[in-house]
Backbone as ProteinMPNN parsed JSONL, in Angstrom:
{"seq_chain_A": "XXXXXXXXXXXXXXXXXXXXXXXXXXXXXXXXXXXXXXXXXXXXXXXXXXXXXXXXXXXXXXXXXXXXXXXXXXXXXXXXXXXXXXXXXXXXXXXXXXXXXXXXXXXXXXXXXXXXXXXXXXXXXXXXXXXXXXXXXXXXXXXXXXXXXXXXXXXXXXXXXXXXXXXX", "coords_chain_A": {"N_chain_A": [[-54.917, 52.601, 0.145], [-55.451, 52.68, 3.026], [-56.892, 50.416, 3.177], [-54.18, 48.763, 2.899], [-52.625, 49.547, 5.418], [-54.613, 48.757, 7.589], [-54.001, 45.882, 6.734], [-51.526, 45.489, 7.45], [-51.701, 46.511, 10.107], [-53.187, 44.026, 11.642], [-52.464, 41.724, 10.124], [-49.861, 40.145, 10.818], [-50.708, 39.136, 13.329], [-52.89, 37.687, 13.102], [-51.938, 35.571, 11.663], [-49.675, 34.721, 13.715], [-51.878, 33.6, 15.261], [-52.859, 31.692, 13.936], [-50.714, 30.04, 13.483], [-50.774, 28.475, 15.944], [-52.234, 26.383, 15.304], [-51.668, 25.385, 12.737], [-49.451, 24.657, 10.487], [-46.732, 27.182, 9.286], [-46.588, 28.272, 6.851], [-49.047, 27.222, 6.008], [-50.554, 28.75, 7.354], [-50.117, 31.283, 6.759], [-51.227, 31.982, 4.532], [-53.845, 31.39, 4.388], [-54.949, 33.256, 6.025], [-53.754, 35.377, 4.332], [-55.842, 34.965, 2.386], [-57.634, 35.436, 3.573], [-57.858, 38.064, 3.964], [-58.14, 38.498, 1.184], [-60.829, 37.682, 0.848], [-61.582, 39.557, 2.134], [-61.34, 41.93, 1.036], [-62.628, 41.349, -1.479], [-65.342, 41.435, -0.992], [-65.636, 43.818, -0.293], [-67.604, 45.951, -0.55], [-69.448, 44.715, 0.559], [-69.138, 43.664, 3.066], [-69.833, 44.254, 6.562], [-68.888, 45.051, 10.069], [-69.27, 45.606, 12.498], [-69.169, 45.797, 15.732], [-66.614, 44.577, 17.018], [-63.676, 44.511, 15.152], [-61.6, 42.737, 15.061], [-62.144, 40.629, 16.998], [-63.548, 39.501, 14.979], [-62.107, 38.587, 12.967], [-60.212, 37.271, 14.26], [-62.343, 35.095, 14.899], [-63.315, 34.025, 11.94], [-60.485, 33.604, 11.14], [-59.978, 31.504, 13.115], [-62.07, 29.587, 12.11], [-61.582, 29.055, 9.847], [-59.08, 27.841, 10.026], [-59.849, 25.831, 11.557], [-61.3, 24.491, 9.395], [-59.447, 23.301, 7.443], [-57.853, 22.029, 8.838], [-59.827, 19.97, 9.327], [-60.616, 19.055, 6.808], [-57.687, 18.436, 6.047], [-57.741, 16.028, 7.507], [-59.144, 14.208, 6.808], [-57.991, 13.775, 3.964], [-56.131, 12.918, 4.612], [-56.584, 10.279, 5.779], [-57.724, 9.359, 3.674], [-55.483, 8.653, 2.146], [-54.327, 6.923, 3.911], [-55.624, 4.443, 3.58], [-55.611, 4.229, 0.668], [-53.415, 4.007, 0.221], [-52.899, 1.568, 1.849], [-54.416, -0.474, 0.249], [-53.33, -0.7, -2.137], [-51.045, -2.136, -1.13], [-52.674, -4.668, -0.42], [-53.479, -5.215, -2.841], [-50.631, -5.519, -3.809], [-49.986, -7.689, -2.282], [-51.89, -9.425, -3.254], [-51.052, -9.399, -5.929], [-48.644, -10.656, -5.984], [-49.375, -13.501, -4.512], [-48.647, -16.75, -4.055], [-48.797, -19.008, -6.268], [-48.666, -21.855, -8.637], [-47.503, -21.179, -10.301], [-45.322, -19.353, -9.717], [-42.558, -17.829, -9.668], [-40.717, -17.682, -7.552], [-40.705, -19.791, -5.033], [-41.364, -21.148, -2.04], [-39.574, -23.182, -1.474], [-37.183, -22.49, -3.664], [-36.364, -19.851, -2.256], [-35.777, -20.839, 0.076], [-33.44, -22.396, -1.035], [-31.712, -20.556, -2.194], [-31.358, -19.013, 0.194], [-30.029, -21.134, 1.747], [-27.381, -21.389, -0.053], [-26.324, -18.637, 0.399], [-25.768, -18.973, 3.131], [-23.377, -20.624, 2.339], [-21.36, -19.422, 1.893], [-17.977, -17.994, 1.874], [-17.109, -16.851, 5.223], [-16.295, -14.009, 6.213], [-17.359, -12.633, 3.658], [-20.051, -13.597, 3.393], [-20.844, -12.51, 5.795], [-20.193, -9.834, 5.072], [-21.836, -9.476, 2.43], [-24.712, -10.342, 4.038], [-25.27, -7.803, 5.436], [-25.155, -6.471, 3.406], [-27.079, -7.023, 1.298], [-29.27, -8.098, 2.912], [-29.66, -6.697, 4.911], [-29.9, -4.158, 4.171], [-27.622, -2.277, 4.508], [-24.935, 0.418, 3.812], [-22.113, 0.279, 1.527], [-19.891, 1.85, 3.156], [-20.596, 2.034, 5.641], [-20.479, -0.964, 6.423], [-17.677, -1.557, 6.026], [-16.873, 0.321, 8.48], [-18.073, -0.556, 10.321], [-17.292, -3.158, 10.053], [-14.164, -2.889, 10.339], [-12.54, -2.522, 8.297], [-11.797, -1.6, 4.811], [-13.933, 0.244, 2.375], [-13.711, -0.533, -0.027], [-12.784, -3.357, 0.278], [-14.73, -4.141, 1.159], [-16.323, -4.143, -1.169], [-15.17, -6.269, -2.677], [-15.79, -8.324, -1.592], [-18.173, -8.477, -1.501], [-18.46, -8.811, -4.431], [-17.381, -10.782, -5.263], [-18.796, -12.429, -3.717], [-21.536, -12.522, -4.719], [-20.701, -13.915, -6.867], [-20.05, -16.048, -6.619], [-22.836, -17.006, -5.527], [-24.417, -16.866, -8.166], [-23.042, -18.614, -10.014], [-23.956, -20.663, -8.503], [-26.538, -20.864, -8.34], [-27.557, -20.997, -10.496], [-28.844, -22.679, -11.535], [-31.322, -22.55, -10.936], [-32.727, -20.497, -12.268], [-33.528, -22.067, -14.608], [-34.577, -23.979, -13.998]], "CA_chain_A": [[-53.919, 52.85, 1.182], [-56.09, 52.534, 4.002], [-56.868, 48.801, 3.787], [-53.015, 48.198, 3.384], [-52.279, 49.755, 7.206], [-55.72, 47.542, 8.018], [-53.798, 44.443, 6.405], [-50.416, 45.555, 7.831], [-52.104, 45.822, 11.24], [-53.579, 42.911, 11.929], [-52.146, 40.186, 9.517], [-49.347, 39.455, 11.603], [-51.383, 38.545, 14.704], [-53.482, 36.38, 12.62], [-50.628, 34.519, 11.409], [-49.88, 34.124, 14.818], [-53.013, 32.883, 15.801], [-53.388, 30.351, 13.433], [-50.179, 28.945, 13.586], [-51.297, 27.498, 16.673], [-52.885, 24.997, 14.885], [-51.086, 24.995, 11.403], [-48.089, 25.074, 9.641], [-46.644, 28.8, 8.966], [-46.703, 28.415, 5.266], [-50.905, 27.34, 5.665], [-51.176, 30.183, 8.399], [-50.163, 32.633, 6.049], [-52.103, 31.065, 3.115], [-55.202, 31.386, 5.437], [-54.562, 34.828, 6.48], [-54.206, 36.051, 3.017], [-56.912, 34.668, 1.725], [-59.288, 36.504, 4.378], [-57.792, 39.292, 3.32], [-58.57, 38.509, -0.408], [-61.952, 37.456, 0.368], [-62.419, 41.019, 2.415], [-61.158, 42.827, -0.44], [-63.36, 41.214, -2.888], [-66.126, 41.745, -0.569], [-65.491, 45.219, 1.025], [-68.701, 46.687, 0.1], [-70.848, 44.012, 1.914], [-68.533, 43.041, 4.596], [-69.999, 45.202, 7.793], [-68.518, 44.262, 10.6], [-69.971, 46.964, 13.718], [-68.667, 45.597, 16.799], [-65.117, 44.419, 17.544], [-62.933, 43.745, 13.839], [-60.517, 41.888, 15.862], [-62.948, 39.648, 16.847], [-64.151, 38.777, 13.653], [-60.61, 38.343, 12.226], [-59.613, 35.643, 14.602], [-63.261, 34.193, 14.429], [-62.881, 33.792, 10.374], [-59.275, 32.348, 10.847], [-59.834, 30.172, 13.316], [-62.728, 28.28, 11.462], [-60.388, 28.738, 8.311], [-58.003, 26.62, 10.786], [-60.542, 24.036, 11.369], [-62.269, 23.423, 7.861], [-57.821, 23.174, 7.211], [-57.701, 20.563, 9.509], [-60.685, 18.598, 9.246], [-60.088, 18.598, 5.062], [-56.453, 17.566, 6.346], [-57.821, 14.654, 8.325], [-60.032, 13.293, 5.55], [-57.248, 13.824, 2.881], [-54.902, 11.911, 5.387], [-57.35, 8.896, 6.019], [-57.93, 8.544, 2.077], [-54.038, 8.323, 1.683], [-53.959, 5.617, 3.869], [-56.518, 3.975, 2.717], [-55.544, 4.286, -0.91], [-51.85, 2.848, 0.65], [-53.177, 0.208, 2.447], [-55.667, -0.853, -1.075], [-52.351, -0.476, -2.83], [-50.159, -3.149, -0.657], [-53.729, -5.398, -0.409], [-53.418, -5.316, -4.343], [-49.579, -5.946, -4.264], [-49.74, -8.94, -1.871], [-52.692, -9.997, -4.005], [-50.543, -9.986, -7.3], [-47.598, -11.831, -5.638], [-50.172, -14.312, -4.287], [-48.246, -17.788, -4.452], [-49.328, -20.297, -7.186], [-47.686, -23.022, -9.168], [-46.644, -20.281, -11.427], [-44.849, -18.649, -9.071], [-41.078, -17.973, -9.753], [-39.997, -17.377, -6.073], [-41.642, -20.515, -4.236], [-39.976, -21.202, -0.728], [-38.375, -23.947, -1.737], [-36.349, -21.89, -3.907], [-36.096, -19.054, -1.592], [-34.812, -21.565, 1.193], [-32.111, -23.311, -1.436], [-30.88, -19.418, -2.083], [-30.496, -18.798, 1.846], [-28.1, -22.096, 1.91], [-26.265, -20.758, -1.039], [-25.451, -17.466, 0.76], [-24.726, -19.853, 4.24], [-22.849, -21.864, 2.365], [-20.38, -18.188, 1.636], [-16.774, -18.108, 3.093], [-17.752, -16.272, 6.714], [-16.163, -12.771, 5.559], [-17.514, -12.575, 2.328], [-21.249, -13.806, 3.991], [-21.247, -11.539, 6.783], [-20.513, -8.592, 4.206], [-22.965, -9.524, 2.004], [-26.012, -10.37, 4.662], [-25.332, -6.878, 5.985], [-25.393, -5.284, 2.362], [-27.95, -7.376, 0.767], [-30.035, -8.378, 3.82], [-29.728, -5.09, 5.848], [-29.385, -2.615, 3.436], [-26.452, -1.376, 4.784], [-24.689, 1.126, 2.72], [-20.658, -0.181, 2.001], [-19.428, 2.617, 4.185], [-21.064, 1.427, 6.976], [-20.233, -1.931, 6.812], [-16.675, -1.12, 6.375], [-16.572, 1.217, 9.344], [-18.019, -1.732, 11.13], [-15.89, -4.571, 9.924], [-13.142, -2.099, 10.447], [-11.833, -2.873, 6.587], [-11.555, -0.584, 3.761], [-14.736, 0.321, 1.369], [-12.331, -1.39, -1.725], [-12.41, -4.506, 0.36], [-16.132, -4.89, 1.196], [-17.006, -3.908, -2.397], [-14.643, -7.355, -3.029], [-16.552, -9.698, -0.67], [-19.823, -8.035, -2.386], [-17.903, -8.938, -5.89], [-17.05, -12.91, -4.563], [-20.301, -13.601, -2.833], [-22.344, -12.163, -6.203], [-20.03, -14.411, -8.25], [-20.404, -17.497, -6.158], [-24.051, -17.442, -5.631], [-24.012, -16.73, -9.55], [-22.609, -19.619, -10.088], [-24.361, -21.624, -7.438], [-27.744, -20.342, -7.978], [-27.835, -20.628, -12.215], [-29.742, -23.511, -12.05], [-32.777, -22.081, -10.638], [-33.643, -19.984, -13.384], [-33.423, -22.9, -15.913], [-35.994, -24.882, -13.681]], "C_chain_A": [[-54.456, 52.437, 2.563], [-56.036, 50.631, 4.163], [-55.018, 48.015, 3.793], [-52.629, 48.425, 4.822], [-53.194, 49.214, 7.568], [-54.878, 45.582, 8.094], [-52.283, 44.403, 7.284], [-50.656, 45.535, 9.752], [-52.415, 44.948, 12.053], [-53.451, 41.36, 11.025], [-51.306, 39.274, 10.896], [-50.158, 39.1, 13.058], [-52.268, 37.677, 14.314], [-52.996, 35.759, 12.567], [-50.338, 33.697, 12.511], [-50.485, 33.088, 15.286], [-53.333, 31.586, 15.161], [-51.683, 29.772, 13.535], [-49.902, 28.591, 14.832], [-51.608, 26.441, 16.698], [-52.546, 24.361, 13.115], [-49.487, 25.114, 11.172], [-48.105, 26.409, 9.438], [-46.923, 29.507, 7.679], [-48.589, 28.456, 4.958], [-51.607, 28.905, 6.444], [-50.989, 31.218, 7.911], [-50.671, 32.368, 4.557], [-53.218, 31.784, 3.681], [-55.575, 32.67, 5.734], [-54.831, 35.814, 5.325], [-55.056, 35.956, 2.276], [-58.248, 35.41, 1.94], [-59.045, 37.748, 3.937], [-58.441, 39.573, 1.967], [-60.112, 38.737, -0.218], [-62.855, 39.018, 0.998], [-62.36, 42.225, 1.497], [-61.987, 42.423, -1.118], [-64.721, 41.541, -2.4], [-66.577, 43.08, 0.168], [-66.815, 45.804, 1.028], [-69.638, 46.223, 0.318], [-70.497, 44.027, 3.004], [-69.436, 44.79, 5.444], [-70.093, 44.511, 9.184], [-68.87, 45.561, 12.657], [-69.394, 46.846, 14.975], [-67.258, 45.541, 16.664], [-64.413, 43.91, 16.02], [-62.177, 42.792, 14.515], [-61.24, 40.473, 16.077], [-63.245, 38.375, 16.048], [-62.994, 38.123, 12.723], [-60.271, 37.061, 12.69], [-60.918, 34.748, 14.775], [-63.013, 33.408, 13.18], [-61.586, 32.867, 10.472], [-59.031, 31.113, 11.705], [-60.873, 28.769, 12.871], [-62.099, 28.598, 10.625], [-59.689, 27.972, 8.922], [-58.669, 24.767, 10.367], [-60.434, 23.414, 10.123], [-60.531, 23.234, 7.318], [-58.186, 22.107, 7.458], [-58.398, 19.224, 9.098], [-60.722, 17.957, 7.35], [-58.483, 17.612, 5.129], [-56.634, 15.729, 6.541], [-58.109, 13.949, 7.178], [-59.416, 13.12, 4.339], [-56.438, 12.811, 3.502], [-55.114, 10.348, 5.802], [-57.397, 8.454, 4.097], [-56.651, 7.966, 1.776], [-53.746, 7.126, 2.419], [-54.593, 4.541, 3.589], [-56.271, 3.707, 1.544], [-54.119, 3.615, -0.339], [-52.095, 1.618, 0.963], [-53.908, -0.922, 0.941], [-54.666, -1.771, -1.822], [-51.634, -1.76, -2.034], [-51.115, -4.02, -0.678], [-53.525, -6.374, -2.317], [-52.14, -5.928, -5.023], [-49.453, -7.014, -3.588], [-50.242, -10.007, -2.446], [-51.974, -10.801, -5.202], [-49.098, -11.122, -6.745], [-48.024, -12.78, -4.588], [-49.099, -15.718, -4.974], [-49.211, -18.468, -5.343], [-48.462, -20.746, -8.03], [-47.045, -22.248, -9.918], [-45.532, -19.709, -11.163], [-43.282, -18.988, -8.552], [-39.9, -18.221, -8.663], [-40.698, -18.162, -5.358], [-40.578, -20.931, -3.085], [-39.571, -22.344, -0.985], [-36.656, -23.135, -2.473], [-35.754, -20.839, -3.154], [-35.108, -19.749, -0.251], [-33.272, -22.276, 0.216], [-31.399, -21.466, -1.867], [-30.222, -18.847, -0.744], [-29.515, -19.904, 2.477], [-27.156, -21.855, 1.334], [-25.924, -19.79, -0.067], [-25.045, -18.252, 2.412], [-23.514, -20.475, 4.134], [-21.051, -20.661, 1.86], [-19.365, -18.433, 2.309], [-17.699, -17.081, 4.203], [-17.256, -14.578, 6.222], [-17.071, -12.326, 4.512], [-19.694, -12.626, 2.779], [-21.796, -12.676, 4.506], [-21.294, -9.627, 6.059], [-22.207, -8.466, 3.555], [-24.511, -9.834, 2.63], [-25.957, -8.665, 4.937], [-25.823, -5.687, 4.76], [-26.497, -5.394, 1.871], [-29.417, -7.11, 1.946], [-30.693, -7.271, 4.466], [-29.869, -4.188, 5.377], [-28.499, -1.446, 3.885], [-25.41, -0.285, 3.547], [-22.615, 0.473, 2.923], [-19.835, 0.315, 2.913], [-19.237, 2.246, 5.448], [-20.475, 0.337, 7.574], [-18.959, -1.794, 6.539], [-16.561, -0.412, 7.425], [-16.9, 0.022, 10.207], [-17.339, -2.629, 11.072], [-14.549, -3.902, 10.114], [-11.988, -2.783, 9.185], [-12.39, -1.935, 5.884], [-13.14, -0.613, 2.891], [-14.415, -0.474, 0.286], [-13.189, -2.729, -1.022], [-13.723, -5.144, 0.582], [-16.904, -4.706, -0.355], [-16.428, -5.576, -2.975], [-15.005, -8.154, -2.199], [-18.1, -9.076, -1.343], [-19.429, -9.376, -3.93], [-18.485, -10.209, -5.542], [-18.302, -13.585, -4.341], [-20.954, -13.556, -4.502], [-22.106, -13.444, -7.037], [-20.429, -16.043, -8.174], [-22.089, -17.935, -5.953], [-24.451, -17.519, -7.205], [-24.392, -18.318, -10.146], [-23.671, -20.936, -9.488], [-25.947, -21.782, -7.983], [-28.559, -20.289, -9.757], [-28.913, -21.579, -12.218], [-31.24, -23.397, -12.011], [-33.711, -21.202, -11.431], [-33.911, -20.507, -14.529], [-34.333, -23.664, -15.562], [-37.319, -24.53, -14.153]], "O_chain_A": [[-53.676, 51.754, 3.226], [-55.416, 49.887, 4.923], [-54.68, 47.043, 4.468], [-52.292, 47.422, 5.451], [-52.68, 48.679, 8.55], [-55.01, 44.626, 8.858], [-51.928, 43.323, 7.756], [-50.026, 44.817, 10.528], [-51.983, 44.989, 13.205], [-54.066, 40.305, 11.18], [-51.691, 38.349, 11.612], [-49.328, 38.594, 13.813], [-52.548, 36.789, 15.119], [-53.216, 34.864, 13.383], [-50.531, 32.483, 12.576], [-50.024, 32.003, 15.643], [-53.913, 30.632, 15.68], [-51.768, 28.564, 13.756], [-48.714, 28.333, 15.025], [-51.482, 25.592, 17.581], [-52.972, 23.371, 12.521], [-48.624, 25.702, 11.823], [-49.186, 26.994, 9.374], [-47.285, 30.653, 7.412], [-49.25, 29.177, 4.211], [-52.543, 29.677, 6.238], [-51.531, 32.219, 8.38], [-50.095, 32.829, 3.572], [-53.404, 32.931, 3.274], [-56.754, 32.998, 5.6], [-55.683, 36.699, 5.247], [-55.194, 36.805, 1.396], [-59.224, 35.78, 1.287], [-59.948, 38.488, 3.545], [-59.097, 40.571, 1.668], [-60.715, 39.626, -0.819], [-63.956, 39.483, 0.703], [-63.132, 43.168, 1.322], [-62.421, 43.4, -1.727], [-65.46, 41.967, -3.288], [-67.521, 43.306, 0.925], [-67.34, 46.171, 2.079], [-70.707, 46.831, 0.366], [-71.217, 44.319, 3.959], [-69.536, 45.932, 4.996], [-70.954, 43.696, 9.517], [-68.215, 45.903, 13.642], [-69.043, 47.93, 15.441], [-66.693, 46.515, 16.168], [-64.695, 42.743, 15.752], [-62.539, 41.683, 14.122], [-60.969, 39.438, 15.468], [-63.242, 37.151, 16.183], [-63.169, 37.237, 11.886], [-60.074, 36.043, 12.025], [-60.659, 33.546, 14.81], [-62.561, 32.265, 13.253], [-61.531, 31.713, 10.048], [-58.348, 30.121, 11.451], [-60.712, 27.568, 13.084], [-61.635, 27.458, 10.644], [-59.524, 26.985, 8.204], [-58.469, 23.707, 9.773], [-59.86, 22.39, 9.754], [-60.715, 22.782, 6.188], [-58.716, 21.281, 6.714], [-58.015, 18.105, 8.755], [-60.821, 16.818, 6.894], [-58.2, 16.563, 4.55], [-56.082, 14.731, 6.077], [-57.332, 13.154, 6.65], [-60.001, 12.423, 3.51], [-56.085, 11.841, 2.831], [-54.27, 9.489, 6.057], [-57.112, 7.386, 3.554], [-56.605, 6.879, 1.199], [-53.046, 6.265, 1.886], [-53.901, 3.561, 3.313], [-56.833, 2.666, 1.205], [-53.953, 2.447, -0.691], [-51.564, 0.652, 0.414], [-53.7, -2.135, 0.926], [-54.804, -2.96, -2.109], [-51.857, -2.715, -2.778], [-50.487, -4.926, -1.225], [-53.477, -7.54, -2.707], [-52.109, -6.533, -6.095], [-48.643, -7.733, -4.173], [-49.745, -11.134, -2.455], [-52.04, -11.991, -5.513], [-48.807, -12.21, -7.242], [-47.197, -12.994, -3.701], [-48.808, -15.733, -6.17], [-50.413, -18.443, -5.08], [-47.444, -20.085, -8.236], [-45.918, -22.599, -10.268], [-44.707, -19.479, -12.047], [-42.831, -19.762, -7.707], [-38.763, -18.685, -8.751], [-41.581, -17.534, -4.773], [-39.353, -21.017, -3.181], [-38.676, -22.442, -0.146], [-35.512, -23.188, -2.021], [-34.533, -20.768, -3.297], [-34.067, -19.298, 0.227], [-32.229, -22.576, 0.795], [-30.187, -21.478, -1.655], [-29.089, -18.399, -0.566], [-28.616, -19.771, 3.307], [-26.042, -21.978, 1.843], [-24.916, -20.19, 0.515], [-23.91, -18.01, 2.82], [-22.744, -20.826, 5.028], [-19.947, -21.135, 1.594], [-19.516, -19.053, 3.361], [-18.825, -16.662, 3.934], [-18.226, -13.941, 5.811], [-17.592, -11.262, 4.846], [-20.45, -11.724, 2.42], [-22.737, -11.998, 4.095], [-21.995, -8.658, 6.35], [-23.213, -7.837, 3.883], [-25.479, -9.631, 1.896], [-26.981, -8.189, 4.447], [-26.45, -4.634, 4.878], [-27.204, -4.391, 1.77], [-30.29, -6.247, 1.854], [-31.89, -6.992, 4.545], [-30.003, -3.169, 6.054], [-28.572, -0.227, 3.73], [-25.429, -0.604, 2.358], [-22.005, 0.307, 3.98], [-19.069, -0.427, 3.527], [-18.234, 2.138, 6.154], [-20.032, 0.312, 8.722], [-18.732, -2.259, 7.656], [-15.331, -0.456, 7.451], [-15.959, -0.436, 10.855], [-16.696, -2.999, 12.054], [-13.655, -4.737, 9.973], [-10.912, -3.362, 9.335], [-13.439, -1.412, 6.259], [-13.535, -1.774, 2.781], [-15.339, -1.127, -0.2], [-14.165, -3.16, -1.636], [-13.954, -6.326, 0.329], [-18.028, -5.172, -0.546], [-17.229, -6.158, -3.707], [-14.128, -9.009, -2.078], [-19.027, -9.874, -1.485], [-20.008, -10.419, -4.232], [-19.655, -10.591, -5.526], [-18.738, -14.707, -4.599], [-20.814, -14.477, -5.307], [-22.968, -13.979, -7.733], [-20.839, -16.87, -8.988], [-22.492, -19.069, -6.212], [-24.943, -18.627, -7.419], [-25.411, -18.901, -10.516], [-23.992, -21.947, -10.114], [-26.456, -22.903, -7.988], [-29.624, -19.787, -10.114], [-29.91, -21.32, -12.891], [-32.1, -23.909, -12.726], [-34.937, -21.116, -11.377], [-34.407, -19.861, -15.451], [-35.042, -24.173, -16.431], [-38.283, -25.242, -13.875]]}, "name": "protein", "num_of_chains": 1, "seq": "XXXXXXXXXXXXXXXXXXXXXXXXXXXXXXXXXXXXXXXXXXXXXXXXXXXXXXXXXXXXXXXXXXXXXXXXXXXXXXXXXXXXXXXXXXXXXXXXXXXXXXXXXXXXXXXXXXXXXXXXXXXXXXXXXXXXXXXXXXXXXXXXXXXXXXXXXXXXXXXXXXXXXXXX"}
């Protein structure tokens, strides 16, 4: 009973204190934990001077060693991202093998030039932009229906236009 009005006393002002420098969810992670580790330790802990003290001592290096584990978790991730796109520019590394060579890539961007101008301007915005149809209806001030049918058209005509390139 006692250490609950101890924990009920002074949690929340830890909490506090550390989320200064954390998230609320780690600051009460952090918090409870000191608690745990004074419970599991109660009959060494001796603490003679000021508890208070020692409370927000303890949680604010529990803050740090947070943080600085944060940092070094947050540098590996990009690191391990950066490795990761290094590795994917690597594998789509041009060579004669290579299905998508700008020649072809330039005779697909005349095909979609070569689009009626409606039907184009849809499809650069959907394809190109990643516009969502909504959008580009609200902008072309025409119906969702009608840009899904200049999507259809262009699709059909590059289709068409564009067969030969996978037979090369």
């Amino acid at each position: 009973m006692h250490f609950r009005a101890f924990y009920l006393e002074h949690a929340g002002d830890l909490i506090f204190f550390a989320r200064k420098f954390v998230d609320i969810h780690t600051a009460e992670d952090i918090v409870h934990d000191l608690f745990v580790q004074l419970w599991d330790k109660r009959s060494t802990v001796i603490v003679e001077k000021n508890i208070r003290s020692y409370l927000i001592s303890t949680v604010q290096h529990a803050c740090y060693d947070h943080l600085k584990h944060q940092r070094v978790k947050d540098a590996f991730m990009e690191k391990t991202t950066q490795q990761l796109k290094i590795e994917e520019l690597t594998y789509f590394d041009t060579s004669s093998e290579d299905l998508w060579t700008k020649d072809k890539m330039e005779t697909i961007y005349e095909s979609i030039e070569q689009l009626p101008d409606r039907s184009k301007n849809v499809f650069k915005m959907a394809y190109l932009e990643g516009k969502k149809h909504s959008d580009i209806a609200e902008r072309m001030k025409i119906s969702v229906r009608t840009v899904e049918t200049h999507v259809y058209k262009a699709l059909k005509i590059l289709r068409e236009s564009l067969l030969f390139l996978f037979f090369i």
